[in-house]
C-alpha positions in Angstrom: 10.0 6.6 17.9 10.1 10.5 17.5 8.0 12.3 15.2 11.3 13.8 13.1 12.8 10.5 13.0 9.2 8.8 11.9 9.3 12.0 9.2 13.0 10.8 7.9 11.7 6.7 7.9 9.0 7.5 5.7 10.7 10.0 3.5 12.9 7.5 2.7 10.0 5.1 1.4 9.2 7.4 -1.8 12.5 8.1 -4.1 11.1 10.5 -6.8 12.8 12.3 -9.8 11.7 15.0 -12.1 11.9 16.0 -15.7 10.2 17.4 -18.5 9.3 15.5 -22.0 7.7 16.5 -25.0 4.4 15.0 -26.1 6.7 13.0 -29.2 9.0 11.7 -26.8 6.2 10.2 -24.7 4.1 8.8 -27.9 7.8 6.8 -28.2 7.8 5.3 -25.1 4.1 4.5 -25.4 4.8 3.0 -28.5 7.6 0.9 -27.5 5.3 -0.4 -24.3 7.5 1.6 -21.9 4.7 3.6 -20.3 1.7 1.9 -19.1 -1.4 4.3 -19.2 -4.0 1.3 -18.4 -6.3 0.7 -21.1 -8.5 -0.3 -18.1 -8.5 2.4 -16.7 -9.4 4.8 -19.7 -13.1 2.5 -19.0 -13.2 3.0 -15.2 -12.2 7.0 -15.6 -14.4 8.5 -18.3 -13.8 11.7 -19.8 -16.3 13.1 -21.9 -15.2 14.4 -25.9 -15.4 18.3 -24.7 -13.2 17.6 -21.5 -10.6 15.8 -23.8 -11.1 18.6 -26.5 -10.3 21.1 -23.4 -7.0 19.1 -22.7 -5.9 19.8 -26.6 -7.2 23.5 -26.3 -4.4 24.1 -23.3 -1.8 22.0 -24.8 -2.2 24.2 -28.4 -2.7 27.5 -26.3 0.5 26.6 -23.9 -1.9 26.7 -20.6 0.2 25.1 -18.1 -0.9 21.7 -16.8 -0.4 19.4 -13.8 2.7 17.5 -13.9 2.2 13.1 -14.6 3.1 11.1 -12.3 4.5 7.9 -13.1 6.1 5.1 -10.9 8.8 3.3 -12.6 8.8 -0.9 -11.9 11.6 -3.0 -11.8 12.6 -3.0 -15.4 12.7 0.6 -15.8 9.6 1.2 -17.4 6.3 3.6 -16.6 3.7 2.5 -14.7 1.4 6.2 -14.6 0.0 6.7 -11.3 -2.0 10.3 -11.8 -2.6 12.1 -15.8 -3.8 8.5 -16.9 -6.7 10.2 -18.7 -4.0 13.2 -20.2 -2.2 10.6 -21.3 -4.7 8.1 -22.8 -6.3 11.6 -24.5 -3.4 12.7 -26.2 -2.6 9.0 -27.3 -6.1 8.8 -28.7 -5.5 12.3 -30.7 -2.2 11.1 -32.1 -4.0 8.0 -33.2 -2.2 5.4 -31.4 -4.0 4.3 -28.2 -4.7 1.1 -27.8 -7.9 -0.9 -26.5 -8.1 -3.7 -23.8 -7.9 -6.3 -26.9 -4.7 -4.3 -28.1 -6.7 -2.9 -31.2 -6.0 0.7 -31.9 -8.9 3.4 -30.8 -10.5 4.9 -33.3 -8.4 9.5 -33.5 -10.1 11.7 -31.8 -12.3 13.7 -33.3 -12.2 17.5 -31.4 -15.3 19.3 -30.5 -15.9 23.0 -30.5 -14.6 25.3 -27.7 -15.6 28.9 -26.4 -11.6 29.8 -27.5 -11.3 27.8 -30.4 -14.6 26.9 -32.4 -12.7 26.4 -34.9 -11.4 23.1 -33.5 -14.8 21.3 -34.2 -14.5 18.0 -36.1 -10.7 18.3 -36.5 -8.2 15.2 -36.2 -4.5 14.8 -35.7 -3.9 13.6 -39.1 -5.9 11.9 -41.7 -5.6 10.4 -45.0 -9.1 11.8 -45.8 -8.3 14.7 -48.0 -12.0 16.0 -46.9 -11.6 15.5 -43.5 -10.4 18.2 -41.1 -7.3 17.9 -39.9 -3.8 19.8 -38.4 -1.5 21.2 -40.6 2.2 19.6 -40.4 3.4 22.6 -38.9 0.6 22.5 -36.2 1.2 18.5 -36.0 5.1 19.6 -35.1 4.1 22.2 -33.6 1.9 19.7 -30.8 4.2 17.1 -30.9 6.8 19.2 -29.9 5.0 20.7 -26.5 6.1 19.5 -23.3 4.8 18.0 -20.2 6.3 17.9 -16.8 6.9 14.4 -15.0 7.4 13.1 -11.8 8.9 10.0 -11.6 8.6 8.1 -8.0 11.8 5.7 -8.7 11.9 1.9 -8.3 13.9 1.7 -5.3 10.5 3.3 -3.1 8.0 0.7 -1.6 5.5 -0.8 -3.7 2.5 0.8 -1.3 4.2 4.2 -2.2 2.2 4.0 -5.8 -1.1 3.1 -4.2 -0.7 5.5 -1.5 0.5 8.7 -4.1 -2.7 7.6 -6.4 -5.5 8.1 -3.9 -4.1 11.0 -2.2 -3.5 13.0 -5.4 -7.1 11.9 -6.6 -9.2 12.2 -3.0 -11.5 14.8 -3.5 -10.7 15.4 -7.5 -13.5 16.4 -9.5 -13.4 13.8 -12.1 -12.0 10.3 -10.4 -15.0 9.1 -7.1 -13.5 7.5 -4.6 -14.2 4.3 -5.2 -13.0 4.8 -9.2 -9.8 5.7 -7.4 -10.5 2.1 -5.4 -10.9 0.2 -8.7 -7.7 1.5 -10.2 -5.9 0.4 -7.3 -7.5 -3.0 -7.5 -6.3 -3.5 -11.0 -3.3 -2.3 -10.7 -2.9 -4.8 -7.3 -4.9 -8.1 -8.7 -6.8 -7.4 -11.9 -8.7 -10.8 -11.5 -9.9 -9.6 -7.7 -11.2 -6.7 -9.6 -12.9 -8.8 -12.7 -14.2 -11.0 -10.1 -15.8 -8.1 -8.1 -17.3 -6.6 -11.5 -18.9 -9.4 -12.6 -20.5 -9.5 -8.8 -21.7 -6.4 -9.1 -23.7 -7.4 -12.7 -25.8 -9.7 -10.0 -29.1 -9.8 -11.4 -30.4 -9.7 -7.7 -28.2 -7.1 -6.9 -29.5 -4.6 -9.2 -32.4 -5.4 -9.1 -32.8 -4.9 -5.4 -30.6 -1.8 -5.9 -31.7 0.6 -8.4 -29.5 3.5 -8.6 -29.7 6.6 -10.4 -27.2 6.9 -13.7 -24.7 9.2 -12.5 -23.9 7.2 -9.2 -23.9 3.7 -11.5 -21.0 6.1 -14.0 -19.4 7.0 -10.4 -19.1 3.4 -9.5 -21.4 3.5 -6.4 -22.3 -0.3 -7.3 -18.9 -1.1 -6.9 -18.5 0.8 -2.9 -21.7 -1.0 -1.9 -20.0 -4.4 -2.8 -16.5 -3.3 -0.9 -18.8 -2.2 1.4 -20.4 -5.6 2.0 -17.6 -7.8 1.5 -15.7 -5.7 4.2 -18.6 -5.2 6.9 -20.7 -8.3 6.8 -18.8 -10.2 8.7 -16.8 -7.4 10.8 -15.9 -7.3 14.2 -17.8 -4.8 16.5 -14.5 -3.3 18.1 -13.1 -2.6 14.1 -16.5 -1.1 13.9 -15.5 1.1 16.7 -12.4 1.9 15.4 -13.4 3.6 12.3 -13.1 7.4 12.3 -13.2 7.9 8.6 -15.1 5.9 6.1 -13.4 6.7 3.0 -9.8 5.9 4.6 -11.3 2.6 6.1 -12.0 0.9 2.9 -9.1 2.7 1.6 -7.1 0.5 3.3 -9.3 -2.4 3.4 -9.6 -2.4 -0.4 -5.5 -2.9 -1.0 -6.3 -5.8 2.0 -8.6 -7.6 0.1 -6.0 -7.6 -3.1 -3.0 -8.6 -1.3 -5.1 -11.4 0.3 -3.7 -14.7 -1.2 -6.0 -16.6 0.6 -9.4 -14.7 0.1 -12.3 -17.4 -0.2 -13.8 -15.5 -3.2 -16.3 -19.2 -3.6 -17.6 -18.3 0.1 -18.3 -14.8 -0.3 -19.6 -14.9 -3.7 -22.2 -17.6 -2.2 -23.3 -15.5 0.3 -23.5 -12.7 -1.2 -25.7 -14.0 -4.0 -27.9 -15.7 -1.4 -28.2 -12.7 0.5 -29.3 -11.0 -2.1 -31.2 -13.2 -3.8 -33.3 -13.3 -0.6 -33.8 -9.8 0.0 -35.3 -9.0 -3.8 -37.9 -12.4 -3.0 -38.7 -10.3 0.1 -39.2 -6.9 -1.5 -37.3 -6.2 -5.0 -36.4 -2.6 -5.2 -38.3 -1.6 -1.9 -35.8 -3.4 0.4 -33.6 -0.4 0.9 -36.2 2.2 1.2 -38.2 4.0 3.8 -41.2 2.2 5.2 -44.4 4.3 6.0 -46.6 1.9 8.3 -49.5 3.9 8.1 -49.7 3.6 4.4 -47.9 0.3 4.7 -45.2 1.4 1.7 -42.0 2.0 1.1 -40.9 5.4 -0.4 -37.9 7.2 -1.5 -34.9 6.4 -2.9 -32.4 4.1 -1.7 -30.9 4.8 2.0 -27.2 3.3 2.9 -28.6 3.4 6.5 -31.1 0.6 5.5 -28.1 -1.6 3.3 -26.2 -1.1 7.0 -28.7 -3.0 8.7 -30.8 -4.8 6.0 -27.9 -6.3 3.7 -25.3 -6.4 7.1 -27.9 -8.7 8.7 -28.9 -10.7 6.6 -25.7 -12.2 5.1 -24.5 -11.9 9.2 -27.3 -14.6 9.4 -27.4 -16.4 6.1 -26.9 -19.7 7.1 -29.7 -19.7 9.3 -31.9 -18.1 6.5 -31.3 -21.2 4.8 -32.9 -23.2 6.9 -36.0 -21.6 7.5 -39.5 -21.8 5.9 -41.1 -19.0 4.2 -38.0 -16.8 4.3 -38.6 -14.5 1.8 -42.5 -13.9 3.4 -40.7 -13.6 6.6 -37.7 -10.9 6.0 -39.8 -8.5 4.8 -41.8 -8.2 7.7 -38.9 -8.0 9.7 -37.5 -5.1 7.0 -40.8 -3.7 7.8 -41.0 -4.0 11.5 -37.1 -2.6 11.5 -39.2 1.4 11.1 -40.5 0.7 14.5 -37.1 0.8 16.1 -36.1 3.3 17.8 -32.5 2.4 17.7 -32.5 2.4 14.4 -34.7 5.9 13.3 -33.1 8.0 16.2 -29.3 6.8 14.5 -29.8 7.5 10.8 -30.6 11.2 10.6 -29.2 14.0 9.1 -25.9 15.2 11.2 -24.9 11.4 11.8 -21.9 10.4 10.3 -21.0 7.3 8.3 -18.9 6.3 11.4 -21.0 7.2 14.3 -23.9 5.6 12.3 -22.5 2.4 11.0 -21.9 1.6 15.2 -25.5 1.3 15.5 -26.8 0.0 11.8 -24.4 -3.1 11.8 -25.0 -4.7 15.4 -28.4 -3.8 15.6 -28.9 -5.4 11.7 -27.5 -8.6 12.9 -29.3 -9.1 15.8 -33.0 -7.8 14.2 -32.3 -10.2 10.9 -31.4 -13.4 13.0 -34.3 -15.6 12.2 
C-alpha cells in the first residue's frame, strides 16, 4: 500500500469533533454520570494542592489552557482521555467529585499563589459563615468560564483512545510513562490492573527492591513488573526486534489486557517464587553492584542487574525448585555474574535499554540455570 493511501486508512480510524463548554455545563454532565473522569485515575495521577490551586489561578485570571480530550463510547457519553486531573480538580473545587466508593471528596481548599496570595484557604462555597469562601458573583463568575474540548467520536476504533492517551502524555511533566501504562490498563481490564497492583505489594518484591520515594510515586514498581511479566519468558528474536523500550511495552501492556486467556495463576507463581528466592539469596543486595575485593554489594539498584538477575531466574524457576541449597547457591552465582565480561562490558553508560537488554536477558538465563 502507498504511503498517501496508508495516511487516508488511518485518518479514517479517529472521527473527532470540537466544541467549547463552560465549567457549569461540564459539572452537569459530571453530575448526571455522562463524563467519566476516572476516580482511579485521580490516585494513579497525583497532583499536588499548589498545582491544583495553579489550575484555579488560570481559570479566575482567563490564562488559556489545553483543550480535554474526551472519547465518547457507544451510548454517547464521555470517557476523558487527556485533562483527567483538570477535570477531577475543578470537580473537587465545586465540591462534587466523587471517590472510588462513590463518596463525595472532601472541596478543595486553595493554597496561596505568587499572583493571588490572597487565594489561601479559600473554598468554592461553604456553609461555614467563618470559612473563606467565593463570593456568588465570583462563583458565577467561575462557573461560567469555558473550556475547549475535543471530542474523538464513537464511530473511531477503540485503540484510537489508547493510542491518543499515550501520545498526548509521552514525555509530559506530570503523567511517567508507566502512569500513562496503568491508566490504559484500567481503562482496558481494571481487574488485570488490580491484579498487577496487588503483585507489586509482594513482600519479597519490595523487599528485594527498595526504591527511592519519588520513583515508588512515579510507579517504577509497577514498569519493573510489566517488565518481567513481558521479558521473562521472551523470545530472543522479539528481543532483537526492539528498537524502543518505552513503545515496546507500550504495546505489550494493551497485549496483556486484551489477553482473554492470560494464565495470571502461572505467572503470579513464578513470579512470587522468583522472587521469594532471590531476597533468601541476598534481600536488598540482589540488584546491586558487587565489589569482589571487599566481597559487597554497593549502590543503588541497577536495571542491568534485574535484566539478568530476575530474567534468569524465573527463565529457570522450575529447575530452582528442585535443587538443594538454592538460596546459598544463587547468590554466589549473582556474585560470580561481576566476573563476566559479557555482562560489565554491556551495561555501561552510552548503552541503550535495547542494545543492552540483547545481552542482559540471554546471558541471565544461561548464567542462572542451576
Amino acid at each position: 500500500m502507498n504511503l498517501e493511501k496508508r495516511i487516508a486508512e488511518l485518518r479514517a480510524d479517529v472521527l473527532s469533533d470540537r466544541l467549547s463548554m463552560s465549567i457549569g455545563e461540564l459539572a452537569g454532565l459530571y453530575e448526571r454520570k455522562e463524563i467519566d473522569v476516572h476516580p482511579k485515575f485521580q490516585r494513579i495521577l497525583r497532583w499536588s494542592d499548589w498545582q491544583k490551586t495553579r489550575l484555579i489561578e488560570s481559570i479566575l485570571l482567563r490564562i488559556p489552557l489545553p483543550p480535554i480530550f474526551v472519547a465518547q463510547d457507544e451510548n454517547g457519553n464521555w470517557d476523558v482521555v487527556d485533562g483527567v486531573q483538570r477535570l477531577g480538580t475543578i470537580f473537587e473545587f465545586l465540591g462534587i467529585l466523587r471517590q472510588e466508593d462513590g463518596n463525595l471528596r472532601p472541596s478543595l481548599q486553595l493554597t496561596s499563589t505568587v499572583l493571588l496570595p490572597e487565594l489561601e484557604n479559600h473554598l468554592f462555597d461553604s456553609e461555614d459563615s467563618s470559612a473563606k469562601s467565593f463570593s456568588p458573583a465570583m462563583r458565577l463568575d467561575f462557573r461560567r468560564s469555558r473550556l475547549d474540548l475535543h471530542i474523538v467520536l464513537k464511530e473511531s476504533t477503540p485503540s484510537s483512545k489508547y493510542e491518543l492517551f499515550e501520545r498526548l502524555n509521552t514525555g509530559g511533566s506530570i503523567a511517567s510513562p508507566q502512569e500513562v501504562r496503568n491508566c490504559v490498563l484500567v481503562w482496558m481490564n481494571e481487574s488485570l490492573f488490580d491484579w498487577m497492583a496487588d503483585l507489586c505489594n509482594n513482600e519479597d518484591f519490595q523487599t528485594a527492591i527498595p526504591l527511592s520515594e519519588r520513583l515508588e510515586q512515579e510507579q517504577f514498581r509497577m514498569e519493573l513488573l510489566l517488565r518481567f511479566l513481558v521479558l521473562h519468558d521472551i523470545q530472543i528474536e522479539e528481543l532483537r526486534g526492539i528498537r524502543d523500550l518505552s513503545e515496546f511495552l507500550n504495546e505489550k501492556n494493551r497485549q496483556l489486557a486484551e489477553n482473554q486467556s492470560l494464565n495470571r495463576d502461572e505467572m503470579e507463581r513464578r513470579f512470587k517464587k522468583t522472587f521469594q528466592l532471590i531476597n533468601q539469596a541476598l534481600n536488598g543486595d540482589s540488584f546491586r553492584k558487587y565489589h569482589p575485593p571487599q566481597d559487597t554489594f554497593k549502590g543503588a539498584f541497577l536495571i542491568s542487574a534485574f535484566e539478568a538477575v530476575a530474567m534468569g531466574v524465573a527463565h529457570n524457576i522450575k529447575r530452582w525448585d528442585r535443587e538443594n541449597n538454592a538460596a546459598k547457591k544463587l547468590a554466589e552465582k549473582i556474585k560470580s555474574l561481576w566476573s563476566e565480561e559479557s555482562f560489565v562490558s554491556n551495561i555501561g553508560i552510552g548503552v541503550s535499554s535495547s542494545v543492552r537488554m540483547q545481552h542482559t536477558i540471554p546471558l541471565g538465563r544461561g548464567h542462572f540455570k542451576p
